[in-house]
Structures are given as structure tokens and as C-alpha cells.
C-alpha positions as CSV (number, residue, x, y, z in Angstrom):
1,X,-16.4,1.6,-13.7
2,X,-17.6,-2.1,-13.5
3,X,-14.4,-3.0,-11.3
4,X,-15.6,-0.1,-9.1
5,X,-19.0,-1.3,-8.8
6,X,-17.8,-5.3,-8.1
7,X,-15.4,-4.1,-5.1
8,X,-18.4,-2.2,-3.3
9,X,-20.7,-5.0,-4.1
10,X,-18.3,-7.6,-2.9
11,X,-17.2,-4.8,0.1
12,X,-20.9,-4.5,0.9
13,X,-21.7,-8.4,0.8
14,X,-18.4,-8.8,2.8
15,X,-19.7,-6.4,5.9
16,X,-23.2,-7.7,5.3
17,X,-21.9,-11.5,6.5
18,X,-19.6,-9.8,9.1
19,X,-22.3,-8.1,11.2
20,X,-24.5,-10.8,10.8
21,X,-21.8,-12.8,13.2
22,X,-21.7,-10.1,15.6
23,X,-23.6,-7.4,17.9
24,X,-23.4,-3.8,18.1
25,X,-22.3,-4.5,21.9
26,X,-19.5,-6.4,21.0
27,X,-17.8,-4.2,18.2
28,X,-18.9,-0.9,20.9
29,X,-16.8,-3.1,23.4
30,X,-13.5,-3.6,21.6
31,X,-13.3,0.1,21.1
32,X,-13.7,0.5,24.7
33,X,-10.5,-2.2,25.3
34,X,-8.5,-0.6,23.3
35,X,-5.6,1.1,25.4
36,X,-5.1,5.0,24.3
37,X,-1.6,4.8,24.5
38,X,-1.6,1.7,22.1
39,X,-2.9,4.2,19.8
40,X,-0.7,6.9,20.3
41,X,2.3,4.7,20.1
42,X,0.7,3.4,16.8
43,X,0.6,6.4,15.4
44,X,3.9,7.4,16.0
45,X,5.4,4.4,14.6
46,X,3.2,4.5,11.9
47,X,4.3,8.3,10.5
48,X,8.1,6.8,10.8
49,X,6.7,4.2,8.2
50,X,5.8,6.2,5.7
51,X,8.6,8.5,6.5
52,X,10.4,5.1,5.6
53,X,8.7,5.1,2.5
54,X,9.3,8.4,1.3
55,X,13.0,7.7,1.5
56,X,12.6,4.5,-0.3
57,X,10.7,7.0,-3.0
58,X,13.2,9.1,-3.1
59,X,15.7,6.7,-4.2
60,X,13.3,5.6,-6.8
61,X,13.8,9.6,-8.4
62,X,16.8,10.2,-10.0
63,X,15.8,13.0,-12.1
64,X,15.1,15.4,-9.2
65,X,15.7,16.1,-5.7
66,X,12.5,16.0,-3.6
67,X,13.0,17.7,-0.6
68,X,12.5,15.2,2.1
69,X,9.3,16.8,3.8
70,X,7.5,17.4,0.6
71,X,8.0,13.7,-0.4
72,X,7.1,12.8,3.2
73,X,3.9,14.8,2.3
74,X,3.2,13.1,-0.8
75,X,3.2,9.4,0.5
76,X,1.1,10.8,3.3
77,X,-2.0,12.0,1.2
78,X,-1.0,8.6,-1.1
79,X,-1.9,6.4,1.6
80,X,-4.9,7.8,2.2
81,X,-6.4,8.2,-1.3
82,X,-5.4,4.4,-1.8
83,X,-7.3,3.2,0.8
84,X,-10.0,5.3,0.6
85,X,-10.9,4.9,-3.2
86,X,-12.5,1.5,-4.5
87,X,-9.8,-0.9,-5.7
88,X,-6.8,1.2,-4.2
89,X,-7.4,3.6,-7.5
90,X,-5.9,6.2,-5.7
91,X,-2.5,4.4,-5.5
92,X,-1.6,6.5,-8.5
93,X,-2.0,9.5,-6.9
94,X,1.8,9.2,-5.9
95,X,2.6,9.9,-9.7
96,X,0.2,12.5,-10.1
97,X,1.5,14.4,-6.6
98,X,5.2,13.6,-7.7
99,X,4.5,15.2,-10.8
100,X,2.5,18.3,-9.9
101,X,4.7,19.1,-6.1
102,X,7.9,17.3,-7.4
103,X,8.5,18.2,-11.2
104,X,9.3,14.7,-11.7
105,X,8.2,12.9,-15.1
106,X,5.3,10.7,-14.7
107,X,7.0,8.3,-16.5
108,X,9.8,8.1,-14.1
109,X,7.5,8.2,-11.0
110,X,4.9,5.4,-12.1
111,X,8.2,3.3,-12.6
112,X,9.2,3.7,-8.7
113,X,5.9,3.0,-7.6
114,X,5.7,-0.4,-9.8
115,X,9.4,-1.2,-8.3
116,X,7.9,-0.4,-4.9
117,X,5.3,-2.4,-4.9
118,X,6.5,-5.1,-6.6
119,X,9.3,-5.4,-3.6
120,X,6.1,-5.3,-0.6
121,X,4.7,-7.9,-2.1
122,X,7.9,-9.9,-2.3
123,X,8.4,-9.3,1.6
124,X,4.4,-9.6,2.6
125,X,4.1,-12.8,1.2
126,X,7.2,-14.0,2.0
127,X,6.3,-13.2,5.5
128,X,3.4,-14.7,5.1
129,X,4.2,-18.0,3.7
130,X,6.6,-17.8,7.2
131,X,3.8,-17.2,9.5
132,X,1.5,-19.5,7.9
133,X,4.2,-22.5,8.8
134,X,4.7,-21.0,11.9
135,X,1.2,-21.3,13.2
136,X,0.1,-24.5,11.2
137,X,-0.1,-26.6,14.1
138,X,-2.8,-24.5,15.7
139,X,-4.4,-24.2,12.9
140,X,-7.8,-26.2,11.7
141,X,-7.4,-29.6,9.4
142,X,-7.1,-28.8,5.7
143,X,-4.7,-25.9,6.3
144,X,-2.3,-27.3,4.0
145,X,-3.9,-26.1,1.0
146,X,-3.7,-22.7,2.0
147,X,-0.2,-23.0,2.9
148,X,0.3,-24.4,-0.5
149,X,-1.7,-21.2,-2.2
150,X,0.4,-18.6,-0.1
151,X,3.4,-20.3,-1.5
152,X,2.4,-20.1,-5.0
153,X,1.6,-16.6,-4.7
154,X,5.2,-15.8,-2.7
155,X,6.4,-17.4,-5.7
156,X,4.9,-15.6,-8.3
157,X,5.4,-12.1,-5.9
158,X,9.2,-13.3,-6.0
159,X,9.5,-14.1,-10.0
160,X,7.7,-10.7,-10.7
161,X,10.3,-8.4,-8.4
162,X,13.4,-10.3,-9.7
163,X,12.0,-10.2,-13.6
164,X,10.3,-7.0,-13.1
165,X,12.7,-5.7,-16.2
166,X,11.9,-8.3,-18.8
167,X,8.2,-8.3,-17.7
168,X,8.2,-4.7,-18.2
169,X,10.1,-4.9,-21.5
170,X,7.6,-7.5,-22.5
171,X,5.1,-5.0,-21.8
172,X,6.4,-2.5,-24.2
173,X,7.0,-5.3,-27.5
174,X,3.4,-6.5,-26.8
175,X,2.7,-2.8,-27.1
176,X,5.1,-2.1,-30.0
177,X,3.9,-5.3,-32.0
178,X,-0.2,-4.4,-31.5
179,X,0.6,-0.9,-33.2
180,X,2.3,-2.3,-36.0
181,X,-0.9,-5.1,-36.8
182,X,-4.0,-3.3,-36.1
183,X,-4.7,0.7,-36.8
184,X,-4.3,1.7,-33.4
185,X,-0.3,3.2,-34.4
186,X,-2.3,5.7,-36.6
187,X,-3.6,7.6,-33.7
188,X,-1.6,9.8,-31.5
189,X,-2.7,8.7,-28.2
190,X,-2.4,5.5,-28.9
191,X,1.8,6.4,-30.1
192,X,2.5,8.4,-26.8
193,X,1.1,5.5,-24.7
194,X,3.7,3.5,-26.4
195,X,6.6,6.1,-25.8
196,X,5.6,6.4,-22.2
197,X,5.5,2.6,-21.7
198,X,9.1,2.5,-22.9
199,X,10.0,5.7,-20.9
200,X,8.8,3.6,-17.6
201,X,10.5,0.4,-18.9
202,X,13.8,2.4,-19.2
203,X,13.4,3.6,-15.7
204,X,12.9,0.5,-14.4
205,X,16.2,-0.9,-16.1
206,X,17.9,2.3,-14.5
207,X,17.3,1.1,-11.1
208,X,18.0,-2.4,-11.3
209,X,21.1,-1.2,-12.8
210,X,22.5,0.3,-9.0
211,X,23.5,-2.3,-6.7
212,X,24.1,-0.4,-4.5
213,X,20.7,1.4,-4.6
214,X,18.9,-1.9,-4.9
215,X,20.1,-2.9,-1.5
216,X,19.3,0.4,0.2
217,X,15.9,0.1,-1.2
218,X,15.5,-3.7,0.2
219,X,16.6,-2.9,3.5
220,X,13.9,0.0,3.4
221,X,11.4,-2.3,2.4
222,X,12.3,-4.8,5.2
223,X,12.6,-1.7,7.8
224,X,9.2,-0.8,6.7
225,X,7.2,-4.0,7.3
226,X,8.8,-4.8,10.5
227,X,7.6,-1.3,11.7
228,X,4.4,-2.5,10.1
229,X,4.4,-6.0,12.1
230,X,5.4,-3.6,15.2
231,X,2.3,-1.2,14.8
232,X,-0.1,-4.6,14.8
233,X,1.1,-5.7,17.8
234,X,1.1,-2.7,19.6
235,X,-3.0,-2.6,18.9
236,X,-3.3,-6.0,19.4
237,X,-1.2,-6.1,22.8
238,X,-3.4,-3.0,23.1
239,X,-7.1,-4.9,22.9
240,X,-5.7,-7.1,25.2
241,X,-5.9,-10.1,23.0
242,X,-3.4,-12.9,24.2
243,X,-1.1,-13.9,21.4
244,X,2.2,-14.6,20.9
245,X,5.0,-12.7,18.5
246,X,4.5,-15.6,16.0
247,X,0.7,-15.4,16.0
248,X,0.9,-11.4,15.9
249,X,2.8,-11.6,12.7
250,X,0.6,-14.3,11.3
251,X,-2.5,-12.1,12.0
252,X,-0.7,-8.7,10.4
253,X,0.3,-10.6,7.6
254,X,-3.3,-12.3,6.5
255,X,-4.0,-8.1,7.4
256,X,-1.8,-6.5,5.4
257,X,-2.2,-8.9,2.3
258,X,-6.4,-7.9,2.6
259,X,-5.7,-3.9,2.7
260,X,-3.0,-4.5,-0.2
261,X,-4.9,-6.4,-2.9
262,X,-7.0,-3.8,-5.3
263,X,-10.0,-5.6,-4.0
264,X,-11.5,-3.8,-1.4
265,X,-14.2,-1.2,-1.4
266,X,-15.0,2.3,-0.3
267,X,-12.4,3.0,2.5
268,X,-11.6,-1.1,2.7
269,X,-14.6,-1.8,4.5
270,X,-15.5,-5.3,4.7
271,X,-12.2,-6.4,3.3
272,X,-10.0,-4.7,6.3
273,X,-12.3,-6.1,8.9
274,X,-12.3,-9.5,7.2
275,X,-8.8,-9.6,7.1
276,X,-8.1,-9.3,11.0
277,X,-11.2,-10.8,12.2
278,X,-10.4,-14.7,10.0
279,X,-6.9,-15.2,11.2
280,X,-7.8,-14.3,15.0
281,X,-10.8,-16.7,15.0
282,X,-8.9,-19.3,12.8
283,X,-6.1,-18.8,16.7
284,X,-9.4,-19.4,18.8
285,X,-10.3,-15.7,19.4
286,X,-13.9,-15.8,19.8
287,X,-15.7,-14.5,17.0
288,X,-17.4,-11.8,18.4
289,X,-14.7,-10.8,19.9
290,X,-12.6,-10.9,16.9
291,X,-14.9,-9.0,14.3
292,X,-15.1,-6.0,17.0
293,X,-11.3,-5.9,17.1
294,X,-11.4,-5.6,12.6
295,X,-13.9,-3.0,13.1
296,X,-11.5,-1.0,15.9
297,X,-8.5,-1.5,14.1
298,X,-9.8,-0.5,11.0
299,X,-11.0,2.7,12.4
300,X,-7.8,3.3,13.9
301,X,-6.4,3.0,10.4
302,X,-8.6,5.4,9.1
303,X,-7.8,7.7,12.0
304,X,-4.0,7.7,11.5
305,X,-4.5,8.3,7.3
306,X,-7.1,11.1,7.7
307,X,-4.4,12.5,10.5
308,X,-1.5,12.2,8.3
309,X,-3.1,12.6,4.7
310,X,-4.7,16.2,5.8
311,X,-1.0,17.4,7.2
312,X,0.5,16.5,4.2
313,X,-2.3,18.1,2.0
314,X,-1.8,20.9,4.0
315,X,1.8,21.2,3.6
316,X,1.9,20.7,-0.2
317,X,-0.7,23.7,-0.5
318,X,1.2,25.8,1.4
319,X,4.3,24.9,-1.0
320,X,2.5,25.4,-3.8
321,X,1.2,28.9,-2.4
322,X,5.2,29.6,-1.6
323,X,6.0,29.1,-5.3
324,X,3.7,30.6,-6.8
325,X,4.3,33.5,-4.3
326,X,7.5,33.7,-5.2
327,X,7.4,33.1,-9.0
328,X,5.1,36.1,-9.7
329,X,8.1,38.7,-8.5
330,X,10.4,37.2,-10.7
331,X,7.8,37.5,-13.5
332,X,7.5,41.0,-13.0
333,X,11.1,41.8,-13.1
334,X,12.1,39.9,-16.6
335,X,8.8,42.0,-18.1
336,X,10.5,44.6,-17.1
């Protein structure tokens, strides 16, 4: 609860200073720039990216065959509770959904989406760090510290994806060992939160285990962040804003690493605006003209999830409706 209420005070502080830099005219103004067909296209290629990512999850589920569309479904209605709850709470929603549409353990499923993630931010910040060196000359004085922060977190991104099964099994001794020296092993909760931390440290070893899998679900991570890159320009190309392919991807980047942290607020906003309106001013966008095109963007963002999130809650209710449709026949027959 106090994590909640930092991320909406920072989120809130964060807007606060944003709108003080800017006019209602000028963020009115960038909506009105913005091409429809940029948005359309967006859309598009943003449904292939988390179509992208539900075949990546699928991968990650071994247990189970999810039918394509239902998984497609899930990550849908994922998205958008992520990025609408404070502090991307909502990113475990995938385990729940997986669970509940999917049959698949929870164990097993919060395994695949720490294995996801832990691959996005190997590739975000790698990209990152790239796009940071790319763009340094244009950049103001002092930039080399940031360079050298981006570079200590694509390192740490890096260690934690190719160690992610000995941090994981350190996870489960620490977890093991405080059970054994303090009371907490007497309690039951306490002794099934153990057996599931091993039961998602075995999964994790299970899919490190497949090369083969391992380079499927790489190449699906790098698929799905140059479609990301591609959506970003199209809205930028799409404001109008004059930037090259090497600034675009610097801008995305600094983007996507602000919507993926857990710190944002209600919805991201303050964060997501923050995060496309610093790296366009910091390429001589002028500011005004920058913070509308956060606000716009992030809007758009919004627009594609609540698009995309309410098909796929759709979808998964009329499954569930299906199955439960059909169960109740089948009942009937073995009473009698």
C-alpha cells in the first residue's frame, strides 16, 4: 500500500512539473498533428506485438497447450492491467489469467513471466546503452554520466537474464534457510510459499535447459522490440517531428525503459509523458512542443490497450461461457 501511494505521489508531482512547462494549446495542438493513419498503422503493428508475445508465452508453458487466440487474449488484457494499475501491479495478472483461462500452474506461469521479462530488459537496455552512444554527440555536456548509468544497468539487466537460474535458486535457500532459524516453518502458509518458490525455480531451470527453445524465445524477444521501435516511429514520423532512425530509437528506448520500470502511477501518467517529452527536448525539440507529443502518445497508448484489452476480455468470457456451457451436459449424463 505505501508503494502504491509513493508512485501516485511521485506520478502526480511528475505531471504537476510537466504542465507547468507547457499550455493547454500546445498539448490540444500535437493531438491535432498527429496523422490518423500513423495511428491506425500503429495499431496494427502493435496487436502483431503482443501477438509476438503470446507466442513467446507460449513457449514459456510446457505443461499445457494454450490455444493460440486465448493466449493472444490473455497478454491482451495483461498489458492493459499493467499499465493501468500503480507500480505495473497488474503485471501478474498474466499468472492469474493463465491459471484461470489456461489450466496452467501458477507456479509454472509466474516462472515464464520472470524469464520474459528478465530477457526485455536485457534487449531494452542494451538498446539503450546503443542509442545513448549513438546520439552522444548531440547531446548536452555531462552526458557521459548517464551513458555510464545506462551501462551499469545493461550490465546488471544482462547478469540477471544469464544467472536468472542461480539467482532464483538463491532465492529458494534464502527461503529454505529463514524457515529452518526463525518460527516461520511452523506455519503452513509460510511452508507452501516455500514449495512454490522451488516449483518456479524448477521451471526456470526447465527452460534454460532447451537450447533450442532459448533461441526461439530470443529471437521473439528481438522481433518484439524492433516492432516496438517500429510503432514509435510511425507516431513520431506521424507528429511530424524531424528525426532521424538513430534518434527515433534513442527516444523509444528512454520511452520504453519509463513505461517498464514499476514506478509509474495510475495509468503511467506523468512517468509516460516524462519519458518521451526528456529525450526529444534533450535532441532540440522545443519543449512545448515535446511535452504535447508525451501527452498524445500516451493517449494513443491507452487507446490501443483499452482497444485490445476489452477484445480479449471479451473473448476469454465468451470461453469461459463455452466451457461451462458445455461441461454442464456432460455433468448430467455421468449423474445419470
Amino acid at each position: 500500500m505505501r508503494r502504491m501511494w509513493i508512485t501516485l505521489v511521485l506520478s502526480v508531482a511528475i505531471l504537476g512539473i510537466l504542465l507547468s512547462q507547457t499550455n493547454l494549446h500546445a498539448i490540444v495542438a500535437s493531438f491535432g498533428r498527429l496523422s490518423p493513419w500513423a495511428a491506425v498503422a500503429g495499431l496494427l503493428v502493435w496487436a502483431f506485438i503482443n501477438w509476438l508475445r503470446a507466442r513467446r508465452f507460449s513457449i514459456l508453458v510446457h505443461s499445457r497447450d494454450v490455444p493460440p487466440a486465448r493466449m493472444f487474449s490473455i497478454v491482451n488484457v495483461q498489458n492493459l492491467l499493467a499499465t493501468i494499475t500503480p507500480g505495473r501491479a497488474g503485471e501478474l495478472s498474466y499468472v492469474l489469467l493463465l491459471r484461470q483461462d489456461g489450466l496452467v500452474p501458477g507456479a509454472e506461469g509466474l516462472a515464464g513471466l520472470v524469464v520474459a521479462r528478465a530477457m526485455d530488459f536485457v534487449v531494452s537496455f542494451g538498446v539503450a546503452l546503443g542509442a545513448l552512444l549513438g546520439v552522444r554527440g548531440v547531446l548536452p555536456p555531462g552526458s557521459d554520466r548517464v551513458v555510464f548509468t545506462a551501462a551499469m544497468l545493461f550490465a546488471a539487466a544482462l547478469l540477471l537474464a544469464l544467472q536468472i537460474t542461480r539467482v532464483s535458486e538463491a532465492g529458494v535457500r534464502v527461503i529454505d534457510a529463514a524457515l529452518r532459524w526463525t518460527r516461520l516453518g511452523r506455519w503452513d502458509t509460510a511452508r507452501r510459499a516455500a514449495a512454490r518458490a522451488a516449483d518456479v525455480h524448477a521451471h526456470i531451470v526447465r527452460v534454460q535447459a532447451s537450447e533450442r527453445g532459448l533461441r526461439r524465445l530470443w529471437a521473439l524477444t528481438g522481433a518484439i522490440w524492433v516492432a516496438s521501435y517500429g510503432v514509435s516511429w510511425i507516431w513520431l514520423a506521424g507528429l511530424g517531428l524531424p528525426l532521424t532512425l538513430g534518434k527515433v530509437i534513442f527516444v523509444a528506448a528512454v520511452a520504453g525503459l519509463a513505461t517498464s520500470l514499476p514506478v509509474q502511477g495510475l495509468a503511467g501518467l506523468g512517468t509516460t509523458e516524462a519519458g518521451w517529452a526528456i529525450p526529444l527536448v534533450l535532441l532540440g525539440i522545443p519543449k512545448e512542443e515535446a511535452i504535447g507529443a508525451g501527452f498524445c502518445l500516451h493517449a494513443l497508448a491507452i487507446l490501443y490497450l483499452a482497444l485490445l484489452g476489452a477484445g480479449g476480455a471479451l473473448h476469454l468470457a465468451l470461453a469461459r461461457r463455452g466451457h461451462a456451457a458445455g461441461a454442464a451436459p456432460a455433468a448430467r449424463k455421468e449423474m445419470k
